[in-house]
N, C-alpha and C positions, 0 to 999 in steps of 0.2 A: 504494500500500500504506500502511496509516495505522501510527499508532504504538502500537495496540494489537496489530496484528497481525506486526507485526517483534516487541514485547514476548512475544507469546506462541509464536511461532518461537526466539526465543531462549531462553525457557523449557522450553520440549521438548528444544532441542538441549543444554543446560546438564544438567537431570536425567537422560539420555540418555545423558550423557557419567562424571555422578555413578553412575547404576545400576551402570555397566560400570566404573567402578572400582570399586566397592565389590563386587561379586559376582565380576570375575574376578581369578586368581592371578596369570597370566602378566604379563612383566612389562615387556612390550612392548605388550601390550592394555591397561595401564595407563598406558603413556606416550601413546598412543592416545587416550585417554579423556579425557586431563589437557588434548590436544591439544583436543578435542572442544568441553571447558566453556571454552579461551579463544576458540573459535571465537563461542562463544555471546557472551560479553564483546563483540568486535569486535560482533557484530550488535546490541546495546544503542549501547555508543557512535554506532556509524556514525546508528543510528534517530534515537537523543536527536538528534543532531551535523544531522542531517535536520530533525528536527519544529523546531529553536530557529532553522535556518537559519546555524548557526555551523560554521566550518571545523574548529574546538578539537577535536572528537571524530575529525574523521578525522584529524587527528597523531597521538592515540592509538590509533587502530587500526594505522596504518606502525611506531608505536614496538610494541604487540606484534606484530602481522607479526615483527620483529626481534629481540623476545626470546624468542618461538617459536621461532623458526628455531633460535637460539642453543641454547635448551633442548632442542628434538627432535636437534641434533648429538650434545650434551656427553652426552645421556641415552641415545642410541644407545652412543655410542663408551664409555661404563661398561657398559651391557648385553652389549657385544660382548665387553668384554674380560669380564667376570663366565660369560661363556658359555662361552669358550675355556676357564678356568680350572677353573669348576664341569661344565661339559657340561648347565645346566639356566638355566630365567628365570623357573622356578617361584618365587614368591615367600614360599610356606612353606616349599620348600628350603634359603631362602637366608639363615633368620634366623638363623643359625650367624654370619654374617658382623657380625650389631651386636656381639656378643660380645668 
């Protein structure tokens, strides 16, 4: 696979990722989404870290692997409790809460 073609896999899967947050409310399908465009990142790195022949880009892909993770926990466990609390993860329901 060359590196234009991981480049434009990762483009599809980046604005793919951008449509669906940008168009949906919910706000789990937005943690989803945000999930989505660091997947895209990982596959630029991994490509680059491929085409140069350097190791460099796959540490950065294990370091987000791990602040993915991180984020999809802490972003669940705010969602859950925002759910419990409001009964919604609508995210025009929720702009009561910057207030």
């Amino acid at each position: 696979m060359s590196l234009n073609h991981c480049l434009a896999l990762a483009a599809a899967v980046f604005v793919t990722g951008m449509a669906g947050f940008v168009v949906r409310r919910n706000a789990i399908v937005m943690l989803m989404c945000i999930e989505l465009m660091l997947a895209a990142v990982n596959i630029v790195f991994a490509a680059f870290s491929r085409h140069h022949g350097d190791a460099g880009g796959h540490v950065f892909v294990l370091m987000n692997f791990a602040v993915a993770a991180a984020e999809a926990a802490i972003g669940l466990a705010i969602l859950v409790e925002i759910y419990r609390r409001r009964r919604t993860v609508d995210v025009d329901e929720l702009k009561s809460l910057m207030e």
